[in-house]
VMD Tcl script that draws the C-alpha trace (Angstrom):
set ca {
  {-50.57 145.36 81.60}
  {-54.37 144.20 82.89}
  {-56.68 142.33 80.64}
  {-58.83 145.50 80.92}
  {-55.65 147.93 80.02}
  {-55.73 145.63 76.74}
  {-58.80 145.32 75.95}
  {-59.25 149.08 75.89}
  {-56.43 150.28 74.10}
  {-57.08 147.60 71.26}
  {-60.47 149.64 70.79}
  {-59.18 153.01 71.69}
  {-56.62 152.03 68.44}
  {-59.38 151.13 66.07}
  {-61.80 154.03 67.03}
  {-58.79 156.41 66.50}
  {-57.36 154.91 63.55}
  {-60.80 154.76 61.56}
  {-62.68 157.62 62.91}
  {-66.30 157.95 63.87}
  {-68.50 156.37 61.13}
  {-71.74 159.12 61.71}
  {-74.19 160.77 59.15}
  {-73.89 164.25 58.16}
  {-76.44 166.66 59.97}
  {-79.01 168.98 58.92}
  {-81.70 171.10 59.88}
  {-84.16 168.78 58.18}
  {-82.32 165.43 59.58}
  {-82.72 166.65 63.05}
  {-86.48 167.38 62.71}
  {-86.95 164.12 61.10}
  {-84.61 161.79 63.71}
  {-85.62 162.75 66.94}
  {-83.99 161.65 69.74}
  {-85.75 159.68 71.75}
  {-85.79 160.86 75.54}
  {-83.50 158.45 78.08}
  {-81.00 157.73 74.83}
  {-78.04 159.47 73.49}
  {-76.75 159.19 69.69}
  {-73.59 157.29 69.14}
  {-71.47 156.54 66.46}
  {-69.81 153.25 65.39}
  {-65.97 153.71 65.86}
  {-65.01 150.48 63.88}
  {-65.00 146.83 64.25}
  {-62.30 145.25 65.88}
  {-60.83 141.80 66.62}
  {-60.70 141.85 70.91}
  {-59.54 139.10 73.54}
  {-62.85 138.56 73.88}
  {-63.87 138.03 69.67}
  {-65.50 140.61 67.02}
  {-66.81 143.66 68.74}
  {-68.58 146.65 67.42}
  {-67.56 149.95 69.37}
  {-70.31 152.42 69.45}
  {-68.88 156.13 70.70}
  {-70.46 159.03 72.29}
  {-67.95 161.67 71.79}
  {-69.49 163.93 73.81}
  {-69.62 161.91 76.90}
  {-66.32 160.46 75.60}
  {-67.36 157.24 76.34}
  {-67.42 153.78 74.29}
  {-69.52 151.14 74.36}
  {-68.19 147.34 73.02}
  {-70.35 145.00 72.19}
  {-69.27 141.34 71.00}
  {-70.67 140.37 67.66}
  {-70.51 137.00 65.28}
  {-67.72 137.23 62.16}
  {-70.61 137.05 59.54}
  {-72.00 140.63 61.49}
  {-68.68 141.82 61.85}
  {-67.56 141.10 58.26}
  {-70.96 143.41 57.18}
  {-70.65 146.16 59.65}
  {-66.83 146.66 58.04}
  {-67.91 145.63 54.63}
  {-70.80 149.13 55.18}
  {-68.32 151.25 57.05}
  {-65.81 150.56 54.21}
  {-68.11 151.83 51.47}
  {-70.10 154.39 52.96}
  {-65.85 155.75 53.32}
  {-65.61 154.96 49.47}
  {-68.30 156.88 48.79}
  {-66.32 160.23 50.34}
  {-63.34 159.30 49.12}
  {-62.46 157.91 45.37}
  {-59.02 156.62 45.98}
  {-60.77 153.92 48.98}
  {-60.10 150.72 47.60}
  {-62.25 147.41 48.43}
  {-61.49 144.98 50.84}
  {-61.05 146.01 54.66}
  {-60.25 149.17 55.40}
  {-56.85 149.16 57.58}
  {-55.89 151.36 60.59}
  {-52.93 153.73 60.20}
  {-50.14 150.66 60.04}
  {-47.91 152.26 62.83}
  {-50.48 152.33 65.57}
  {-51.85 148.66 64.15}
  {-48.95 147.33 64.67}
  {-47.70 148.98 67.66}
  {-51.15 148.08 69.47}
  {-51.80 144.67 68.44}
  {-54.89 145.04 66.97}
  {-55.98 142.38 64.60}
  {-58.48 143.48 61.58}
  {-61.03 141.21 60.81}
  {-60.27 139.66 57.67}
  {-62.71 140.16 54.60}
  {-61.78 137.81 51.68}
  {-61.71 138.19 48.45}
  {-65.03 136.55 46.70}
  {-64.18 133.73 44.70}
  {-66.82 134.05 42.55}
  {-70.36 136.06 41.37}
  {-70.38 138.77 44.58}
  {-74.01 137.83 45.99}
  {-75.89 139.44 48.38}
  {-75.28 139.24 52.20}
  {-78.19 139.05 54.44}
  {-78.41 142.86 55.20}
  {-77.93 144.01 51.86}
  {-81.12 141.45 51.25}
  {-83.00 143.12 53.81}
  {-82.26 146.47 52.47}
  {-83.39 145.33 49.06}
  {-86.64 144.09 50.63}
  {-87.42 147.03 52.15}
  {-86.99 149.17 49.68}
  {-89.10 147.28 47.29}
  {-91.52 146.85 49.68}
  {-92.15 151.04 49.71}
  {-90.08 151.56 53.22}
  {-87.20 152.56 54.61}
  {-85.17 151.85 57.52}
  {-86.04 155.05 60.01}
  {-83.67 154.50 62.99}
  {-81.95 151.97 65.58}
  {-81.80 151.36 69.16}
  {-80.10 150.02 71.68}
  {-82.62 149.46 74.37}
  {-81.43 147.61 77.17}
  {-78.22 145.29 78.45}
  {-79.62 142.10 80.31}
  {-76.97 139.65 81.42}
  {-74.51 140.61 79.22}
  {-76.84 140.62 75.88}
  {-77.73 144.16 74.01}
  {-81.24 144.25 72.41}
  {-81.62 146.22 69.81}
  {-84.74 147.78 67.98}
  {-85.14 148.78 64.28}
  {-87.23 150.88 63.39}
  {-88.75 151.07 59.98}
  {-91.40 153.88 58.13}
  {-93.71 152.60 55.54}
  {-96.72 154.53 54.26}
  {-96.13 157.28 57.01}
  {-95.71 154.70 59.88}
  {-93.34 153.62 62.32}
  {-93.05 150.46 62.85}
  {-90.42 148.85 65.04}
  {-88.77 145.49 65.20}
  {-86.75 143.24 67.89}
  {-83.36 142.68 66.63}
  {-80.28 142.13 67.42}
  {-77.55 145.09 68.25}
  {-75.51 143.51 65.48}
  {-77.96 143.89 62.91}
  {-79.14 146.86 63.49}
  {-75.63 148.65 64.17}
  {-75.47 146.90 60.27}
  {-78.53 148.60 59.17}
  {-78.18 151.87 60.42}
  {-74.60 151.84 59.29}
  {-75.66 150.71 55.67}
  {-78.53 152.94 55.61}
  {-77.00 156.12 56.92}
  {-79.56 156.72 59.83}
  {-78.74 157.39 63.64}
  {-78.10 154.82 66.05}
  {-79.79 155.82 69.47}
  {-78.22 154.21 72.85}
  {-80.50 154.25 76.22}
  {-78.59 156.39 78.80}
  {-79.00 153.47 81.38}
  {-76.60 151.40 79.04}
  {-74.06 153.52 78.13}
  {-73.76 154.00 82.20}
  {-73.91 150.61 82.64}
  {-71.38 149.68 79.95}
  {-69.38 152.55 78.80}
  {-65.73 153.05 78.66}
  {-64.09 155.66 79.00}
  {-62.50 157.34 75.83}
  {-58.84 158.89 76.30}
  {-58.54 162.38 74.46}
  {-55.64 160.64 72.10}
  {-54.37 157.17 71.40}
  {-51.16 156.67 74.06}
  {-47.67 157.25 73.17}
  {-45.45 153.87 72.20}
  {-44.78 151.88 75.94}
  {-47.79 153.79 78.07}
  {-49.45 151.32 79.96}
  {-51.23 153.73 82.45}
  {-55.31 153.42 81.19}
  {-58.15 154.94 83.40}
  {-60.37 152.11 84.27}
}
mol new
graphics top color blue
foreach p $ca { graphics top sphere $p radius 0.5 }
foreach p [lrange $ca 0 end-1] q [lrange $ca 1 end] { graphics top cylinder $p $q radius 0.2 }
display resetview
């Protein structure tokens, strides 16, 4: 099997195993998040450990298309730690620690989980639980996220925050904002020109045990 069949059925596992981490919609929500025109929503699928190090998959299920995009362990240990308790907040029984894929297609895939140890002492804040706490106190709130461009391989990202009735929006990177929006619960907007330029596409189901045929 290719590099490329590899690479994509590692995500393909963790996007199927974990689901779609996305907000829940309303009449009110989509009045308030507007999409922006040239950019698509997209959820984060999971984090997973690739050939290539950490990535962050962000889906558009209804182009069926992902989008990887390689991020540091610290950003990859906080984009799990969020997806992992915004779960725990639906269901009771979630447990802390790292949420794991459904052991059979884990294993049977090869896809590694980024580890999140245990604190070995006080639990302090991580940086985007700090910036969260900032902004709040500070009287705003983290409005939306986008991924604006791919240049050479790099994502830019853009976070946009409302204070006193104001957007105001702020250069960041993809990794931190993915973290943001994730920890925040607001969309996560992708410019159309990227997800052409970078998207993958998503097979309807995971494959069966021993199927190395993958669409690239």
């Amino acid at each position: 099997m290719s590099r490329r069949a590899v690479w994509l059925l590692l995500l393909t596992a963790v996007i199927w195993s974990s689901g779609c981490s996305r907000p829940r919609r309303s009449v009110a929500r989509e009045a308030i998040f507007s999409r922006p025109k040239g950019f698509v929503e997209v959820s984060v699928g999971g984090v997973a450990v690739t050939p290539g190090g950490n990535a962050v998959l962000l889906v558009d299920m209804a182009r069926r298309k992902m989008v990887p995009i390689l991020i540091g362990d610290s950003e990859a240990m906080s984009i799990q730690r969020r997806l992992e308790q915004r779960q725990a907040g639906k269901n009771s029984e979630a447990r802390r620690g790292l949420a794991k894929p459904n052991p059979s297609w884990f294993e049977r895939s090869g896809v590694e989980s980024s580890p999140t140890p245990p604190p070995s002492g006080p639990v302090r804040p991580l940086t985007h639980d700090l910036l969260d706490s900032m902004v709040t106190r500070l009287g705003g709130q983290i409005h939306s996220v986008r991924v604006e461009r791919l240049d050479h391989g790099v994502f830019y990202g853009i976070v946009v925050l409302k204070t006193r009735g104001t957007l105001v929006e702020f250069d960041a990177r993809s990794s931190d904002a993915v973290a943001l929006a994730v920890g925040n619960g607001v969309p996560i907007f992708m410019a159309q020109s990227v997800l052409d330029q970078a998207g993958m596409g998503l097979p309807e189901s995971p494959p069966s045990p021993g199927e190395e045929s993958v669409a690239l």
